[in-house]
N, C-alpha and C positions, 0 to 999 in steps of 0.2 A: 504494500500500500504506500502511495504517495503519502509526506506528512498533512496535508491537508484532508486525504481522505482518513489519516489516521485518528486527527483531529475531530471530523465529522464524527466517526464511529466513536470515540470516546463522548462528545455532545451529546449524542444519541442516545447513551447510555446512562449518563450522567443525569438528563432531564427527564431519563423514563423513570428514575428512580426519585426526582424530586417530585414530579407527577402525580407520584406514589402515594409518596409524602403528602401530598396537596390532599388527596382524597382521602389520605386518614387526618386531616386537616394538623398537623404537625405544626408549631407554629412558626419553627424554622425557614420551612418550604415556603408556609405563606408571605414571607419576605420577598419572593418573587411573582411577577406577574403567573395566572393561570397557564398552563403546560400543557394541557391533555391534549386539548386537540391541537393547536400548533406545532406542539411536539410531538404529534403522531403524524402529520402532514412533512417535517421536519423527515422524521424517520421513514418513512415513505420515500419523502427525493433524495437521502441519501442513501436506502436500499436500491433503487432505479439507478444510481449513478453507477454506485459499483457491480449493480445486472451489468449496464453499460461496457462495463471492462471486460466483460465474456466469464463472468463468476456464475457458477448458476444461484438463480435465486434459493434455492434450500441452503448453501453454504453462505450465502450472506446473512438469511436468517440466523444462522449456527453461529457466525461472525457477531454478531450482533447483540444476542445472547449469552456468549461466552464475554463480551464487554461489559456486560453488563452485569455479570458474576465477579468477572476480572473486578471492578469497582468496588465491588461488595467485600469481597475478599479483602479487597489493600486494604477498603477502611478498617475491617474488624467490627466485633461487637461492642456497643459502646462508643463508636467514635460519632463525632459530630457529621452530622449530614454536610454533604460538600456541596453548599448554597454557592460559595464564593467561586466556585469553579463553575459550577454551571451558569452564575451570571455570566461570566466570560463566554459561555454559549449561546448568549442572546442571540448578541448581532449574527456569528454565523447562521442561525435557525432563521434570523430574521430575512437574512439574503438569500436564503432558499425556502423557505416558504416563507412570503409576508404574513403580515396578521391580513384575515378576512375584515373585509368594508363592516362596518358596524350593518346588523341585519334591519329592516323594514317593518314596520309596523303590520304589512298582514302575513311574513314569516312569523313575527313573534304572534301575532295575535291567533296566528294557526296552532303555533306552540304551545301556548301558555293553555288555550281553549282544552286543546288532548290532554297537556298536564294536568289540566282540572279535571278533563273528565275521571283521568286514570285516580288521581286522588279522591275524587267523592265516589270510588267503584269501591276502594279499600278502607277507606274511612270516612263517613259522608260528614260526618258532624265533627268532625278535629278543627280546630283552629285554623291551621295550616288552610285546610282543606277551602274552607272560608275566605281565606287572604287570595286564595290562587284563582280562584273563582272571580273576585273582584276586578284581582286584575286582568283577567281572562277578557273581561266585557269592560273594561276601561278601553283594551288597545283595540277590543274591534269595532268598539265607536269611535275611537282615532283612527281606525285603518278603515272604514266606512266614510268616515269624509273627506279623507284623503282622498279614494278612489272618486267620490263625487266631485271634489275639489278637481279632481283630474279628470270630467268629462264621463264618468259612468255613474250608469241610472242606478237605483236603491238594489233592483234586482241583480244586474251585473256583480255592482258590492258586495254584497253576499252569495255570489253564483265564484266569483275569483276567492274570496275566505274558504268556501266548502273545496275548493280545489286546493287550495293550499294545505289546506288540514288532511285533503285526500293523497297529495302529493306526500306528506312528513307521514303519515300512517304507511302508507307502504315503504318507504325509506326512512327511518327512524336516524339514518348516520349523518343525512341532511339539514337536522333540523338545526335554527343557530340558539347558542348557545343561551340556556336560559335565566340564567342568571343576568347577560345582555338584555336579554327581554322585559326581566323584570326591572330595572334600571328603565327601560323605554317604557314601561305601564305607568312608572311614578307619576303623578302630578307635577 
């Protein structure tokens, strides 16, 4: 490996493990911007890059995986999570994959809608369940004026929300990110 693709593949590994972190909310990790999906898009073009050298793709997976052992290992148990090193992975992640455009009011309002439904399916009267629901019908009354603000009729509005929601139901990996969303339902 070139050291820049050595570089990527430590990145790689480095942020799947801060990632990690982030989803056992560790408060370490959360000193950095959110990883998962950046950092899966990240580890994505630089598995593609090194398919590109004629590796086959199950050996870069193995590649990839053993870096990400490799990491685990140097630290040991006990050792502080390597924040400081993986910010130094920003910008290369950022130069190959940027961060996504902030999402749209009738993606989140698609989002936010199925997360309510999926929350009042398992819990209908939780708290939670309540809040997501509010904001469910705040952003599709901002993403319903919008569409008419834009030249479509009531029905339209609601004809492109039902497809949006139809769209993220069948592809669930699509959907942006909902914690963005929620941020976009605020007042």
């Amino acid at each position: 490996l070139t050291a820049d693709q050595q570089r990527d593949l430590r990145c790689v590994a480095l942020l799947a493990i801060v990632a990690g972190e982030q989803d056992r909310r560790t408060a370490a990790a959360l000193a950095l911007p959110p990883l998962a999906r950046q950092g899966a898009r990240y580890a994505q073009a630089v598995g593609d890059a090194l398919v590109r050298t004629g590796r086959p793709q199950e050996q870069v997976r193995t590649m990839i995986l053993a870096e990400v052992a490799g990491v685990q290992r140097q630290a040991g148990s006990g050792a502080p999570l390597p924040v400081e090193e993986a910010r130094a992975c920003l910008a290369p992640m950022a130069a190959a994959a940027p961060p996504l455009p902030p999402p749209g009011a009738v993606q989140c309002a698609a989002t936010l809608r199925l997360v309510a439904d999926q929350a009042r399916r398992e819990a209908p009267k939780a708290q939670n369940t309540l809040v997501v629901q509010t904001l469910a019908a705040a952003l599709e009354s901002r993403a319903r004026a919008e569409l008419r603000a834009g030249g479509q009729s009531e029905a339209e509005s609601d004809r492109a929300l039902g497809l949006a929601r139809e769209a993220l139901a069948r592809n669930p990996d699509s959907a942006p990110d909902v914690e963005a969303c929620m941020e976009l339902a605020r007042p």
